[in-house]
C-alpha positions as a Python dict, from the first residue, in 0.01 Angstrom:
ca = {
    (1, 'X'): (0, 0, 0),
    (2, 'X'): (45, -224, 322),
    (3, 'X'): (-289, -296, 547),
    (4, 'X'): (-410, -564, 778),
    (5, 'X'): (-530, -843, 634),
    (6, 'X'): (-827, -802, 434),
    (7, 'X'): (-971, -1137, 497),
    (8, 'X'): (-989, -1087, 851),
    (9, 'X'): (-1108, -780, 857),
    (10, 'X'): (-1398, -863, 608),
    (11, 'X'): (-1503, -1236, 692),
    (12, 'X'): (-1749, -1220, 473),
    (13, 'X'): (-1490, -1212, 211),
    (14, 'X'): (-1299, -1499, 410),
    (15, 'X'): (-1616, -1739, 376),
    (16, 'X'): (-1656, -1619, 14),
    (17, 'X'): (-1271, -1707, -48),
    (18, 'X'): (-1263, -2045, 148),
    (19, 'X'): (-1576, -2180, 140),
    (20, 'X'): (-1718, -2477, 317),
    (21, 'X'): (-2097, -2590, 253),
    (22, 'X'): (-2134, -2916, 377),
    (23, 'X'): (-1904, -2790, 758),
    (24, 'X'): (-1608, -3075, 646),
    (25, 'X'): (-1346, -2914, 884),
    (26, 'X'): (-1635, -2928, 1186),
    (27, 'X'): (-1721, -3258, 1074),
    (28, 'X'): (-1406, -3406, 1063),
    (29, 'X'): (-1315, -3236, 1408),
    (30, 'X'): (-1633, -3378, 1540),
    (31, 'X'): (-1518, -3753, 1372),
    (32, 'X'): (-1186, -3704, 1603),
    (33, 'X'): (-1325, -3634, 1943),
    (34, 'X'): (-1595, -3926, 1911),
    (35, 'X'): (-1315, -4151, 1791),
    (36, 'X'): (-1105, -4072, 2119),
    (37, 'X'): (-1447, -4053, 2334),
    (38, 'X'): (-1320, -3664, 2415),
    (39, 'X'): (-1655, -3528, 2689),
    (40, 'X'): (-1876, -3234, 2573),
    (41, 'X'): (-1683, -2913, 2637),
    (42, 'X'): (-1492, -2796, 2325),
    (43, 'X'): (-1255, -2482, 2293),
    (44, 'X'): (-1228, -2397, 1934),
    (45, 'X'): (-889, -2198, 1934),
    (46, 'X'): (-873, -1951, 1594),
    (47, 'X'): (-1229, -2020, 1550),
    (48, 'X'): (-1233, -1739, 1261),
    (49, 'X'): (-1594, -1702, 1134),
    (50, 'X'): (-1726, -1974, 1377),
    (51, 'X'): (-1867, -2200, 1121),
    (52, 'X'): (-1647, -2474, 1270),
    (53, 'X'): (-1749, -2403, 1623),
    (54, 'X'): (-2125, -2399, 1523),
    (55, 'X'): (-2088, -2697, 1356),
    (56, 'X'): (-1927, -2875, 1687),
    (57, 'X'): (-2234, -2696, 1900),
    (58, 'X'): (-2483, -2876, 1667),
    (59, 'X'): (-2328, -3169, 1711),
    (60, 'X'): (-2444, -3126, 2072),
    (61, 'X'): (-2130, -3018, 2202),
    (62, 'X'): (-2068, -2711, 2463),
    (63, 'X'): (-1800, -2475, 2239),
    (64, 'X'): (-1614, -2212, 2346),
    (65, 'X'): (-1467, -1998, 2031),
    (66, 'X'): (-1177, -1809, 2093),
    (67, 'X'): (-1019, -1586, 1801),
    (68, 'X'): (-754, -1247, 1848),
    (69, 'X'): (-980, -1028, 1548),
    (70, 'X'): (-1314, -887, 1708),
    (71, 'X'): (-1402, -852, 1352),
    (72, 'X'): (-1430, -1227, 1332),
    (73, 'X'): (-1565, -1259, 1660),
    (74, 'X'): (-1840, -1009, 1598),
    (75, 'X'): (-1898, -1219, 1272),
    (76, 'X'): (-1925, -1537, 1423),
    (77, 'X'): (-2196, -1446, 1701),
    (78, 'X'): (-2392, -1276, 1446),
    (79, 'X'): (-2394, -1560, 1178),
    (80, 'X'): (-2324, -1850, 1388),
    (81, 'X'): (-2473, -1833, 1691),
    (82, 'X'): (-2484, -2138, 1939),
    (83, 'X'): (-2106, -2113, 2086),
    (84, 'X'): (-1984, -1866, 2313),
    (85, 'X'): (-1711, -1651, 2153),
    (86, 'X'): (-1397, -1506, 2310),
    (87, 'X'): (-1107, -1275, 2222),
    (88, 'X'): (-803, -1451, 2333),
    (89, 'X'): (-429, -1465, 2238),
    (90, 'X'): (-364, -1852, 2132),
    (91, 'X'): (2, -1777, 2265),
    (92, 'X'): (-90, -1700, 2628),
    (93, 'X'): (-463, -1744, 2714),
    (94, 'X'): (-649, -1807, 3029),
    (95, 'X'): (-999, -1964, 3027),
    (96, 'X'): (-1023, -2153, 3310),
    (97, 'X'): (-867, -2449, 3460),
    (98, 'X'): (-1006, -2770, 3366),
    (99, 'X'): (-1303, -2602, 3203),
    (100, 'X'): (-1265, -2813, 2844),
    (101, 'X'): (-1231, -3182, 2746),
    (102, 'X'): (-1101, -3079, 2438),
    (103, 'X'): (-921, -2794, 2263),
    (104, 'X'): (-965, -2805, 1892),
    (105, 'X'): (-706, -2585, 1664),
    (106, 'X'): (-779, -2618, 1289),
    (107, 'X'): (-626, -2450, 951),
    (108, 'X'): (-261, -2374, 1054),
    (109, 'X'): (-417, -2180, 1339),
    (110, 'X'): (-123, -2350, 1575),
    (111, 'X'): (111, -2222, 1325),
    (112, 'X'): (104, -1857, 1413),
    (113, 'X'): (272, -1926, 1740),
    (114, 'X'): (616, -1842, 1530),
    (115, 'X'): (860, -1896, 1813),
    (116, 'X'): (960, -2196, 2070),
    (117, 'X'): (814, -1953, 2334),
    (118, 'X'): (525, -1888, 2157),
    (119, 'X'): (424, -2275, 2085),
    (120, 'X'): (537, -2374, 2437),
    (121, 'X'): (329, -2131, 2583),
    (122, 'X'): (38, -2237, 2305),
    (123, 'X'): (61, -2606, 2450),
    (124, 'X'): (92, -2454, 2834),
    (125, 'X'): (-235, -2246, 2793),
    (126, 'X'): (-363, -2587, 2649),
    (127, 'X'): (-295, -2808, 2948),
    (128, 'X'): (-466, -2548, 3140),
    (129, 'X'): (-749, -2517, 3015),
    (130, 'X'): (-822, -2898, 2980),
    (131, 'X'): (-930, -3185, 3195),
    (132, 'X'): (-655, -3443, 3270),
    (133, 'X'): (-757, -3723, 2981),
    (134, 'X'): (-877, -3387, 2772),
    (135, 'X'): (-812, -3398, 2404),
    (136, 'X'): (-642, -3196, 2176),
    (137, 'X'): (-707, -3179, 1790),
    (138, 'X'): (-520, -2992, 1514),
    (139, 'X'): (-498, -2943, 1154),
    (140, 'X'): (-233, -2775, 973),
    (141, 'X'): (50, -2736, 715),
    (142, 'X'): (302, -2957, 736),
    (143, 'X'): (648, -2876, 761),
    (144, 'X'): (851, -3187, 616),
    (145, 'X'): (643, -3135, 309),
    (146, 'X'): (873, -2869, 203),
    (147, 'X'): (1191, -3100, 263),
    (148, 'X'): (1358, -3096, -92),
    (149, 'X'): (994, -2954, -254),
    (150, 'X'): (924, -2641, -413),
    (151, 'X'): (620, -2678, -609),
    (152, 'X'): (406, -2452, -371),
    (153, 'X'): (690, -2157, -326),
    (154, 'X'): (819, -1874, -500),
    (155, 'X'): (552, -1835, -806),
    (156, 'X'): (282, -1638, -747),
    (157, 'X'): (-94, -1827, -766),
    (158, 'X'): (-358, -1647, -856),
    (159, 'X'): (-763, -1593, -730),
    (160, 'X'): (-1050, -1430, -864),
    (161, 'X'): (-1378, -1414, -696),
    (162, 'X'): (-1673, -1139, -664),
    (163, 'X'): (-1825, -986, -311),
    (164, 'X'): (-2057, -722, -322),
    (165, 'X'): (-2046, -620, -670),
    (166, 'X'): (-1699, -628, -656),
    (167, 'X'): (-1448, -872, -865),
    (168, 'X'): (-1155, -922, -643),
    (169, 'X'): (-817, -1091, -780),
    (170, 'X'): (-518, -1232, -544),
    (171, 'X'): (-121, -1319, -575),
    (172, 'X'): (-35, -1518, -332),
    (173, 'X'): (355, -1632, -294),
    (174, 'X'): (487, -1820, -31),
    (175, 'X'): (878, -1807, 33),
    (176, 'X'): (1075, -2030, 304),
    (177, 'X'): (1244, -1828, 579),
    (178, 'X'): (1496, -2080, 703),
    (179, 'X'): (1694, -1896, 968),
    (180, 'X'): (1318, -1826, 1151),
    (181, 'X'): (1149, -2171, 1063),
    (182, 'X'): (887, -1986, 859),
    (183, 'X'): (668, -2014, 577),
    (184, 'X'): (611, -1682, 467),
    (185, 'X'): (340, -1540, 238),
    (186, 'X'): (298, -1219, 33),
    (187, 'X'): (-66, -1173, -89),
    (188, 'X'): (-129, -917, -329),
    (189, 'X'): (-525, -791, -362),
    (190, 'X'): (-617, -582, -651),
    (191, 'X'): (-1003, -501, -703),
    (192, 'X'): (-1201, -385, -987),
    (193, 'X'): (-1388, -86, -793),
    (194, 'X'): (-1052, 160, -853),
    (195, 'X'): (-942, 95, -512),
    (196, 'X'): (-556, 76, -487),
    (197, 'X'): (-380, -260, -455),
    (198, 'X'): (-309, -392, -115),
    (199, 'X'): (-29, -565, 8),
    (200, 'X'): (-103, -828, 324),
    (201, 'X'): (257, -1074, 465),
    (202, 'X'): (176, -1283, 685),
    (203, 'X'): (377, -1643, 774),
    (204, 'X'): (333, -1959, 906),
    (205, 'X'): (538, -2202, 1187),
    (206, 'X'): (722, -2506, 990),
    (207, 'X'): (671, -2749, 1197),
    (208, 'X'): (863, -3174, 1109),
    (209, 'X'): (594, -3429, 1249),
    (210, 'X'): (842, -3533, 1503),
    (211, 'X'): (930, -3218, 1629),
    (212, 'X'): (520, -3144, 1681),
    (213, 'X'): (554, -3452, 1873),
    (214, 'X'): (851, -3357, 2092),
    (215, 'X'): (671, -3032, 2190),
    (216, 'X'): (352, -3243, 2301),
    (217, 'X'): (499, -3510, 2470),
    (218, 'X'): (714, -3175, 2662),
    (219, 'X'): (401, -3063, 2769),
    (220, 'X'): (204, -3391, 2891),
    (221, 'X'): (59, -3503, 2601),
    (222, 'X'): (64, -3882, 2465),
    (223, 'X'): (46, -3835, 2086),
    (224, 'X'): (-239, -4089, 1982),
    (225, 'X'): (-267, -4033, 1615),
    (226, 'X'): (-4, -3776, 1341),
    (227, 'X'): (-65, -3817, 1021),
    (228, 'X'): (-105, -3620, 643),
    (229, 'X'): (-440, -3752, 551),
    (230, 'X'): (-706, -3782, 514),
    (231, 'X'): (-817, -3431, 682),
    (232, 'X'): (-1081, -3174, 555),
    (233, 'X'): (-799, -2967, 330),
    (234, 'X'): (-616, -3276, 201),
    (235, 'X'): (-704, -3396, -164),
    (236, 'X'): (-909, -3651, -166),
    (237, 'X'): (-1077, -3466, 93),
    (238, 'X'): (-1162, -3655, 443),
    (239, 'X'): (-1515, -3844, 379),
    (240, 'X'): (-1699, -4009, 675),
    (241, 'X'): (-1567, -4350, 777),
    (242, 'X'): (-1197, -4284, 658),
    (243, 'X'): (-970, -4377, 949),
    (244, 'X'): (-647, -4204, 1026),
    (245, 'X'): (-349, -4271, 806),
    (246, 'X'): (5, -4334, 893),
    (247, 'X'): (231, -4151, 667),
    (248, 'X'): (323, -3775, 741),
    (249, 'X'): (486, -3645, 417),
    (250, 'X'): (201, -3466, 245),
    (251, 'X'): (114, -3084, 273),
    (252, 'X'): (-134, -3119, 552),
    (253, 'X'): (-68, -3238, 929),
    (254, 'X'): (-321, -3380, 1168),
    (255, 'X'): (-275, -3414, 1540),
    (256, 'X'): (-489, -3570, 1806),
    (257, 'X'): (-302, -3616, 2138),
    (258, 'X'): (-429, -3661, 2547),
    (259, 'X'): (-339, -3464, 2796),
    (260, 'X'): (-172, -3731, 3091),
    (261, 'X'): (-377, -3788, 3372),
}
């Protein structure tokens, strides 16, 4: 049968399934903004469960989550508390002008913005929202990884893991769309509690390095760093100390670029 998408509506599943103990997305979102002296006020755009926006408020920052589930939202005030939490639309959102000094976008969150339109008016809603000088910072798949690879697509991989007394085992394929520029996947959940199967698609924005840059340099931004690694999904993971790389070929992407004052 065909649902919404299970993690989302269950984050405690989501943290179960991707789990982060020692905070290395926050931390290495927090290593970006020092780096490029970004000011306190943070927008965490697809802030999910929150632990990434909690971990920026600790850091002594003022964070703003934004997310489109409520389920997540509701999540994240409960269990991390600290940042304010909004429901907003990362393809057309309005929270101020000039409110933020930086807008922080991590784990192919910029990638659901499918279309031109959508990403254009992603980046417009950015410049917004930010100070002239603000900072943006993202973290996501990366497109030219899949130029003339297949080692990620078209066979399924498989998960198990147990929540609530319940063992829970995924399919996950991933298939290129080429006509729409998309990286699509088909995730299959079957559980042990007699439940029936469900099936979740959902699909991803390829985006080439220099086409990321195109649309930020569109949009006012000066591209200061765009690079595969290291990041906080990339293997060997980010550790702190590693500076920015300068190759762009592996499966993760990582932005930083200043709005033009």
């Amino acid at each position: 049968m065909t649902s919404g998408n299970l993690l989302t509506d269950n984050p405690e599943l989501y943290e179960a399934r991707f789990p982060d103990p020692e905070r290395l997305a926050g931390r290495w979102a927090e290593d970006c903004l020092r780096r490029y002296g970004a000011g306190p006020r943070v927008l965490d755009l697809g802030c999910g469960t929150g632990r990434d926006a909690a971990r920026l408020h600790g850091s002594g920052r003022s964070v703003v989550g934004a997310d489109l589930s409520e389920e997540m939202l509701a999540y994240a005030r409960d269990r991390h508390p600290g940042p304010r939490y909004v429901r907003a639309d990362l393809r057309d959102f309005s929270l101020g002008h000039g409110e933020f000094d930086a807008a922080v976008c991590l784990d192919s969150s910029l990638l659901y913005c499918h279309t031109n339109d959508d990403l254009d008016g992603f980046l417009a809603s950015c410049r917004r929202s930010l100070v002239p000088g603000g900072l943006l910072v993202a973290e996501m798949r990366n497109g030219a990884y899949f130029l003339g690879r297949n080692d990620l697509l078209n066979t399924p991989r498989h998960n198990t893991l147990s929540w609530q007394g319940v063992s829970y085992r995924s399919a996950t394929t991933l298939r290129i769309d080429r006509t729409a520029q998309l990286l699509r996947r088909t995730r299959t959940w079957t559980a042990d509690d007699g439940s029936p199967p469900v099936e979740q698609f959902s699909a991803w924005r390829l985006l080439l390095p220099q086409e990321l840059r195109h649309f930020l340099t569109s949009h006012g931004f000066t591209v200061l760093a765009l690079h595969d690694g290291p990041g906080p999904r990339t293997e060997p993971p980010w550790q702190e100390g590693d500076l920015p790389g300068t190759a762009a070929d592996a499966d993760r992407l990582h932005v930083v670029a200043r709005l033009d004052g």
